[in-house]
Every structure is written in structure tokens, then in C-alpha cells.
C-alpha positions, 0 to 999 in steps of 0.5 A: 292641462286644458283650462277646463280641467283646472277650473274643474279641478278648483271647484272640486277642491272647494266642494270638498272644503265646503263639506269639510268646514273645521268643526271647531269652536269654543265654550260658550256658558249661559246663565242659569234661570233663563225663561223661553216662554216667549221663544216657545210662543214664536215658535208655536206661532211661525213654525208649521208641523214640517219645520218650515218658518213663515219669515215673511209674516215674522219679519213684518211683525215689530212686536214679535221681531222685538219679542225674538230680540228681547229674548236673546237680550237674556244672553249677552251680559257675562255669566256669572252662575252658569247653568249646568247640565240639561239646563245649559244644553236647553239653553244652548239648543234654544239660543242656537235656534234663535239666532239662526232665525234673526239671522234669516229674518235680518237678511229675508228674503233670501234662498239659503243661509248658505249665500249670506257672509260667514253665517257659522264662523263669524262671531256676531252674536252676543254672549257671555260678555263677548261676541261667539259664533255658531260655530262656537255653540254647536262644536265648542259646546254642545256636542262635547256636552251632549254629543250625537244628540245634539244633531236632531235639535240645532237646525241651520235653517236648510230643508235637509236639518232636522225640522224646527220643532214647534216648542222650547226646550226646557231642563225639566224636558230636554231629554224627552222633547230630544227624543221627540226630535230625533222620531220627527226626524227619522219619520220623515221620509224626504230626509230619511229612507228606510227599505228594507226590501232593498236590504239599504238605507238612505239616510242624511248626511248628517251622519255621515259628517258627525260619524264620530258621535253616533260611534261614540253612541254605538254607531249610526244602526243603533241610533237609528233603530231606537228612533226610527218609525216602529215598522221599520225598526227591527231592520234599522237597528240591525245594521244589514243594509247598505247605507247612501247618504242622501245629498244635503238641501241647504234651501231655505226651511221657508213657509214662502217661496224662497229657497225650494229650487235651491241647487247644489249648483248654486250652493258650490257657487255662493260658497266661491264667489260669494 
């Protein structure tokens, strides 16, 4: 075999492993009676109504850089009163959230949280009295907590996730601030598609790689007409479409100019030689 066609063939096995990364990891607890105003301000502050964060100017900012650490400090010691429920799901959600950012920022400028080391699988972060990765929080923990609805609110840093909502999420609201998440979402034209006059969707990957938890919920047409824009939502949820799934952009959600021309070229490259 010619030495193109071997090269090529290694580089499509590693294409398929990079859209097939394990959705594994373990459970992760979190204490009761956390407070997220601070992270809520952060938010309010840096993240615009497109999801986009304004690392730059965070990242130049002492205080609100210690006000980032100081809140996921609440996090390290070993629980010893777990929360439960929509409180340990807020939690869980606003911890994901918040070490994707410091992530970012301890690494910024960069194009995508996809060239830097192990970013999902490394166990770095300090929880419950040990060191867990992401990975850990979202497979280990919340989607056998909350299952499908866990997709609209963890966001990885990529243009392609559901956009950074601009608030904390709360026990009292979690359920209502989820739903606002999943319309934000499906509202957004570059991430979801609906044509009917097509008689097709075009919709994120994301439901293709969890297909699993949108199932468990009814399927993806369910899912889909209960959250997508009013017009659009009748033929949504009746599932006579074709469905495309659109490719993920994992450039960086950046308010500055770093990751807007990042390539699916690049991303198969980073994730091999990296």
C-alpha cells in the first residue's frame, strides 16, 4: 500500500477516537450549601448574550481571577454533607463551568480547548478531597443524575456547545434556568437548523454522541419540539424529517479573536501531535 494511503488510513482511525472519546468517569459529590453569587456576578460581567467569554480582559483582572479561584476553593475539602438532587446538579453544572474557564484563562490565549493536554480526562481539579477530571463530573456524575438535560448547560468552551448562559444555576431554579438553556440553544440558527420546507433538520452533534439520553427521554423529535423556537415547533416534534448533523466547531467561544478560523484540519491535527 502506497505510504499515502497508510498515512490516511492512521489519521481516519484517529478521527473516529477523537469523536469517540470513553464517556466514562466517576462520582463526583459537592457539599450542600454552596454560594454561586460571585460565579453569577463573573458571569453577568465577561460572558455576552452569544455565550462568547471576554478572556482577555478576565484574564488581566487580579481580582476577578482570585474571585474565580475563591469560589471553586468551596469545592476541594472532602464532602462530608452532600447536596442532593437539583442542588447537587446546580452545583455540579456551575463547578463543570467554572473550571472550563480557569482552564482557558490559565492557558489564554489559545484557539481551542482541544490543543491543550488532556483538558476532559486529566484529573486536575480539586474536589471532594481528591483530584477529578471533567470527564468525571459530566459521564461520572451528572448525566446519570440528569441525564439529556445535562447537554444544554455544561459547555466545553467550543463555539459548537450550547452558549455559556449568563447566570448561576441555583437549586431553587435549576429546572426552569434548564429549560432556558435548552431554548437558547435551539434558538440559535448556526447551531441548530430547522427547514421544514426541506422536510429536514440540521441539528448539533451533540445529539448524535448522546443519542443514548435523548432516547431514554422519548427521542431527539421529542426533545426537540418541546424546546425549539415556537414557529418551528409542531414539525420538530413530529419527527418527519431527515436529521444532518452539523460538524462540531471546537474554536474557542472567545469574545477576542482567538478561535474563530479554527479548522476541523487543525483539530485532527492537535489531537495527534499534540
Amino acid at each position: 500500500m502506497p505510504r499515502f494511503w497508510i498515512l490516511l488510513s492512521i489519521l481516519g482511525f484517529a478521527f473516529i477516537s477523537l469523536l469517540t472519546r470513553a464517556q466514562t468517569g466517576e462520582n463526583v459529590d459537592v457539599p450542600a450549601g454552596i454560594h454561586h453569587d460571585e460565579f453569577d456576578r463573573l458571569l453577568k460581567k465577561y460572558v455576552n448574550d452569544r455565550g462568547l467569554v471576554n478572556y482577555g480582559v478576565w484574564k488581566k483582572e487580579t481580582a476577578d481571577l482570585s474571585a474565580l479561584d475563591e469560589y471553586l476553593r468551596q469545592f476541594a475539602a472532602k464532602t462530608h454533607a452532600p447536596a442532593q438532587g437539583n442542588e447537587k446538579a446546580a452545583t455540579l453544572v456551575n463547578a463543570y463551568n467554572a473550571l472550563v474557564i480557569r482552564w482557558i484563562l490559565s492557558n489564554y490565549p489559545t484557539e481551542s480547548i482541544q490543543q491543550l493536554k488532556d483538558s476532559f480526562s486529566a484529573k486536575r481539579n480539586d474536589m471532594d478531597g481528591r483530584k477529578v477530571a471533567l470527564d468525571d463530573i459530566e459521564h461520572g456524575t451528572l448525566r446519570p443524575l440528569i441525564r439529556y438535560r445535562a447537554h444544554a448547560a455544561l459547555v466545553c468552551a467550543a463555539r459548537s456547545c450550547p452558549p455559556l448562559q449568563r447566570f448561576a444555576y441555583t437549586a431553587e431554579k435549576f429546572d426552569e434556568q434548564g429549560d432556558t438553556a435548552y431554548r437558547a440553544w435551539l434558538a440559535r440558527q448556526d447551531l441548530n437548523k430547522f427547514l421544514p420546507k426541506e422536510q429536514k433538520v440540521e441539528i448539533s452533534s451533540i445529539f448524535k454522541w448522546f443519542k443514548p439520553d435523548f432516547d431514554e427521554a422519548g427521542g431527539t423529535p421529542k426533545i426537540l419540539g418541546h424546546y425549539a423556537p415556537e414557529s418551528v415547533r409542531e414539525f420538530a416534534a413530529s419527527g418527519n424529517y431527515d436529521i444532518k448533523y452539523l460538524p462540531y466547531n471546537w474554536g474557542l467561544n472567545d469574545q477576542g479573536p482567538h478561535g474563530r478560523h479554527y479548522s476541523q484540519a487543525q483539530l485532527l491535527l492537535d489531537k495527534i501531535f499534540k
